[in-house]
VOFI-486685 format. One record per residue (C-alpha): residue number from 1; residue in one letter; x, y, z. Coordinates in nm, 2 decimals. Each point is the difference from the previous one (the first is absolute). Layout:
BEGIN
(pt NUM 'A' (X Y Z)),
...
***
This chain:
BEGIN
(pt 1 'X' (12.50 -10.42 0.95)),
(pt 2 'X' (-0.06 0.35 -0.14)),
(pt 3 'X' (0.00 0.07 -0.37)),
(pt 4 'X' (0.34 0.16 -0.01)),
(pt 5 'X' (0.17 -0.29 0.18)),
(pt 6 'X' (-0.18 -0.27 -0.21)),
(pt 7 'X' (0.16 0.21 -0.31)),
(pt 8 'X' (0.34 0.03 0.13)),
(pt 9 'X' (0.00 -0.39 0.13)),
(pt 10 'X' (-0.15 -0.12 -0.37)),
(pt 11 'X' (0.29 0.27 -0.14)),
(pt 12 'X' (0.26 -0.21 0.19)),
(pt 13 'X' (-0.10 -0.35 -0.07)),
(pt 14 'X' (-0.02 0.08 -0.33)),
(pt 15 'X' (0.37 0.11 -0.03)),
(pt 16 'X' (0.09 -0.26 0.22)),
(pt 17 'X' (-0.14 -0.27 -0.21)),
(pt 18 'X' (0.18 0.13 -0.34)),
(pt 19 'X' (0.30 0.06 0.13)),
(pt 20 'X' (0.00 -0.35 0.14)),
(pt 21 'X' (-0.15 -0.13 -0.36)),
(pt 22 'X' (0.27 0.24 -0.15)),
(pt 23 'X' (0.29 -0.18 0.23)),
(pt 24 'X' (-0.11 -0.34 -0.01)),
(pt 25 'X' (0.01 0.01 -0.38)),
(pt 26 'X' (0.32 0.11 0.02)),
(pt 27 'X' (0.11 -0.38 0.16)),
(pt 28 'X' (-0.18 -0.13 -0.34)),
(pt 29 'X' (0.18 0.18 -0.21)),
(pt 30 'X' (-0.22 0.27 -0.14)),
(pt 31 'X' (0.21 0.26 0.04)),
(pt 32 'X' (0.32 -0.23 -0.17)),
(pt 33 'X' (-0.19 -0.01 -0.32)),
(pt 34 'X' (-0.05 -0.39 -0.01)),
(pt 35 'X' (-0.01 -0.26 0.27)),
(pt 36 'X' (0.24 -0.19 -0.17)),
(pt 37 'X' (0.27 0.24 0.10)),
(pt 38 'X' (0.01 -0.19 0.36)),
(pt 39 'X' (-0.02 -0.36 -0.14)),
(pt 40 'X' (0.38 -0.23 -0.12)),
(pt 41 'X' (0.10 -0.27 -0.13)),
(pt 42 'X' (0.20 -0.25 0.15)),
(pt 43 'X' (0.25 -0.24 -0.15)),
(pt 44 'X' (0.15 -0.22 0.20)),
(pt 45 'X' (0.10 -0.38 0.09)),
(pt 46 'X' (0.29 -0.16 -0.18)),
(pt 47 'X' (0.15 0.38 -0.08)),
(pt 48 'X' (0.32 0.14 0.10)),
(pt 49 'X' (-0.20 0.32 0.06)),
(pt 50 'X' (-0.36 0.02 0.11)),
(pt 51 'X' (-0.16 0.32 -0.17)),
(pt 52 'X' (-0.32 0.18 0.11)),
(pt 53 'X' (-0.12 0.24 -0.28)),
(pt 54 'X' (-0.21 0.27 -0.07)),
(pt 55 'X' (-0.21 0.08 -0.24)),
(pt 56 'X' (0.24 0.33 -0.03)),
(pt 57 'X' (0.36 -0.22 0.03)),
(pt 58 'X' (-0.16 -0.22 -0.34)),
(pt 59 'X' (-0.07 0.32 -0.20)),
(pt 60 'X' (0.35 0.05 0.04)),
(pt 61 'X' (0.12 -0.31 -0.17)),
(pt 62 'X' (0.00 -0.15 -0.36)),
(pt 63 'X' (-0.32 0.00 -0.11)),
(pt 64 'X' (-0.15 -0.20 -0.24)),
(pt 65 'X' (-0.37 0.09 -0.17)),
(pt 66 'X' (-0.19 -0.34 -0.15)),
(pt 67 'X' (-0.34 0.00 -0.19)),
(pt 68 'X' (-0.18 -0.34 0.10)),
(pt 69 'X' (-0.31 -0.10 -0.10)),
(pt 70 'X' (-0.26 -0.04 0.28)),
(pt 71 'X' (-0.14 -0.31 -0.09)),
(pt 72 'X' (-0.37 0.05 0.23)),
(pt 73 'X' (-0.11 0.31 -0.16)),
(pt 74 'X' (0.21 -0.03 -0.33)),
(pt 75 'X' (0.18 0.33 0.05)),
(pt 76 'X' (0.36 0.12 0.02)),
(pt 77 'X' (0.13 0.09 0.23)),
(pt 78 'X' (0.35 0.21 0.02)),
(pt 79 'X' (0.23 -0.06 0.33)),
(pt 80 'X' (0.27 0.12 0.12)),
(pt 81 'X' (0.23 -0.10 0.27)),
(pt 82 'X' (0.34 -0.17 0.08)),
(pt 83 'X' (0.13 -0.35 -0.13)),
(pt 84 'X' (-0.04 -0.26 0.29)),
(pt 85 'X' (0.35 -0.05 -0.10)),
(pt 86 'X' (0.15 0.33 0.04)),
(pt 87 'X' (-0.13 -0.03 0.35)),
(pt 88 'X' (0.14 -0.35 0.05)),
(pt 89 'X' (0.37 0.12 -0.11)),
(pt 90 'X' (-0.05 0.32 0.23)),
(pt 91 'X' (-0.11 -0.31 0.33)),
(pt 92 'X' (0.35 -0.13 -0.12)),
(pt 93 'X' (-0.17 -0.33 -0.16)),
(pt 94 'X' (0.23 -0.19 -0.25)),
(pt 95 'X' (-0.09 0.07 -0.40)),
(pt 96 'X' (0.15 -0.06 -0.33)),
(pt 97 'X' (0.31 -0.20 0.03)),
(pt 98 'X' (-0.02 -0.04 0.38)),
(pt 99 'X' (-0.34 -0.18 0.02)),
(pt 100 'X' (0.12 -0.34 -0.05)),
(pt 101 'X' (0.03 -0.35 0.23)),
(pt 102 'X' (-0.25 0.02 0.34)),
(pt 103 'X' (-0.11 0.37 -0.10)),
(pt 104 'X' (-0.18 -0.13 -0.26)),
(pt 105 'X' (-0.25 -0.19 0.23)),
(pt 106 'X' (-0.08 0.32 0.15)),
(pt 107 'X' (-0.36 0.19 0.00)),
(pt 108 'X' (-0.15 0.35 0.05)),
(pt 109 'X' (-0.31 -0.05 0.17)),
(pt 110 'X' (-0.22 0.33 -0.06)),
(pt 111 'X' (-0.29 0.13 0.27)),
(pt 112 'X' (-0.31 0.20 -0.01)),
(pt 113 'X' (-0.09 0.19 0.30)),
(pt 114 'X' (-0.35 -0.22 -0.06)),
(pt 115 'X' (0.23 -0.32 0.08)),
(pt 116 'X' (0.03 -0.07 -0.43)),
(pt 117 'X' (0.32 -0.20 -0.06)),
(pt 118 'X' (0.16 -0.12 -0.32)),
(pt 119 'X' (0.34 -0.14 -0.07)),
(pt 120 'X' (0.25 0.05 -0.24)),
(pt 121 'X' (0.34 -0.20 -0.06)),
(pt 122 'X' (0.30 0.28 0.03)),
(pt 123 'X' (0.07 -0.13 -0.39)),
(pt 124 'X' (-0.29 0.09 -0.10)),
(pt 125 'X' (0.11 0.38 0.11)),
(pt 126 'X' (0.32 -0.01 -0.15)),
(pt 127 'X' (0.05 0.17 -0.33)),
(pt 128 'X' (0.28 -0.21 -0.08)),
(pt 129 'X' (-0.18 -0.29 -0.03)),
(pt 130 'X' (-0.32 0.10 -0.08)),
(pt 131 'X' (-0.22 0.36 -0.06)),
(pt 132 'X' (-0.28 0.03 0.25)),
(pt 133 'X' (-0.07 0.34 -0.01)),
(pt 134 'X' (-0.15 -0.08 0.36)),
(pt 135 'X' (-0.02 0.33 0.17)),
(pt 136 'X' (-0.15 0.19 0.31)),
(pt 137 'X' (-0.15 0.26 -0.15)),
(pt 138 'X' (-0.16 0.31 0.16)),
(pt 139 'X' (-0.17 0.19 -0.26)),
(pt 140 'X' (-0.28 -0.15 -0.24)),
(pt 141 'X' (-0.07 0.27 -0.29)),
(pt 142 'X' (0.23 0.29 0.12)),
(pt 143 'X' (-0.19 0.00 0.34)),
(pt 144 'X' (0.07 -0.17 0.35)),
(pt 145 'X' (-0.13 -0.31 0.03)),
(pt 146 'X' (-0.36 -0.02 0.20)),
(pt 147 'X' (-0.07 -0.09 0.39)),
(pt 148 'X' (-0.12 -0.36 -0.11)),
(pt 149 'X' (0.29 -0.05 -0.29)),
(pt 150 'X' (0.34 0.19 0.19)),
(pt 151 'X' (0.17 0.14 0.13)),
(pt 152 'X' (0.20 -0.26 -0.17)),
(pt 153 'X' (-0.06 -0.26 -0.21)),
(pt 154 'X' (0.19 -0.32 -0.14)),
(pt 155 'X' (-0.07 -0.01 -0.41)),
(pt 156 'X' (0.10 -0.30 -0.17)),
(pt 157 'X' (-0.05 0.14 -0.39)),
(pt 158 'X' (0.05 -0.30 -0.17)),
(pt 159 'X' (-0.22 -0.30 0.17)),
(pt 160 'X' (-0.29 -0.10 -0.19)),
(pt 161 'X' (-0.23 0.13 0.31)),
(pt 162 'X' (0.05 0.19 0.29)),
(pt 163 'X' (-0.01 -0.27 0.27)),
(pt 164 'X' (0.35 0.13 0.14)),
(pt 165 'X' (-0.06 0.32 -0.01)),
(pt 166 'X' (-0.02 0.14 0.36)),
(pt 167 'X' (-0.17 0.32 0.08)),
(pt 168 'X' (0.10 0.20 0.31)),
(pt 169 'X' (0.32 -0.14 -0.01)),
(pt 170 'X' (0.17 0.02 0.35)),
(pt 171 'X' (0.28 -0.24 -0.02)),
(pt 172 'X' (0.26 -0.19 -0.19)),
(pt 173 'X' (0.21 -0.26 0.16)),
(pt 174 'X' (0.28 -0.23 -0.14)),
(pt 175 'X' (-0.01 -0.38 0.11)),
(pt 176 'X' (0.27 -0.26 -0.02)),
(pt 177 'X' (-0.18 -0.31 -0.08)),
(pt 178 'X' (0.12 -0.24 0.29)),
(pt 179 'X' (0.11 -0.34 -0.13)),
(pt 180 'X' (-0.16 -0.29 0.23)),
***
């Protein structure tokens, strides 16, 4: 191969490969701003409507901002998100006055996209009965919450330790404990 065609190959495999760089990115959400923009959040199970959210479609709801103490490196650290409640009552789940008799043995079992899970009774949810504060948030200190915390994450603000706290939250589903 002569210089001049060695130069003009080199000239096209290098705009080949950045363009292909340039486009793949653009499946991993570089050019969206964040990665997080393609991930949801699905609530389902016992609900009389199954939700998958955004990141975008939470922003758009009540929010709720909580400072909470992180108890490993004794900082605090200031959340903000949406009520695990306010997304219950949008999944049609029964609060206040109508969480009574057989809906009261039901759960919300939260999961991790690691395979985390924790449990929570749907009392313990319900503002009615009791203040929580439990939240998914998606912001820690005014910015989005990190590749190994978010998306989305499950904050329980009141528990003496973290233990059901559940980072890259990707679902919450409503059981009806079955009676044997």
């Amino acid at each position: 191969m002569d210089r001049i065609s060695r130069v003009s190959f080199l000239a096209t495999l290098g705009t080949s490969l950045v363009l292909a760089g340039l486009f793949g990115s653009r499946q991993r959400g570089v050019f969206a701003g964040t990665a997080a923009e393609g991930a949801e959040l699905r609530i389902g199970g016992a609900v009389s409507t199954p939700l998958v959210l955004t990141v975008a479609d939470l922003q758009k709801m009540p929010r709720k901002k909580l400072a909470v103490l992180n108890p490993h490196n004794k900082k605090t650290e200031n959340y903000e998100g949406v009520l695990v409640e306010e997304l219950l009552r949008r999944a049609g789940v029964p609060q206040g006055e109508n969480l009574r008799g057989p809906a009261l043995a039901s759960y919300v079992l939260a999961e991790g996209a690691d395979g985390y899970r924790v449990v929570f009774s749907l009392a313990e949810l319900d503002s009615g009965i009791i203040d929580s504060d439990v939240m998914v948030a998606d912001t820690m200190d005014g910015a989005a919450l990190g590749e190994k915390q978010g998306p989305f994450r499950l904050v329980a603000p009141h528990e003496k330790r973290p233990a059901r706290w559940v980072r890259m939250l990707k679902s919450i589903m409503v059981v009806r404990a079955s009676v044997s």
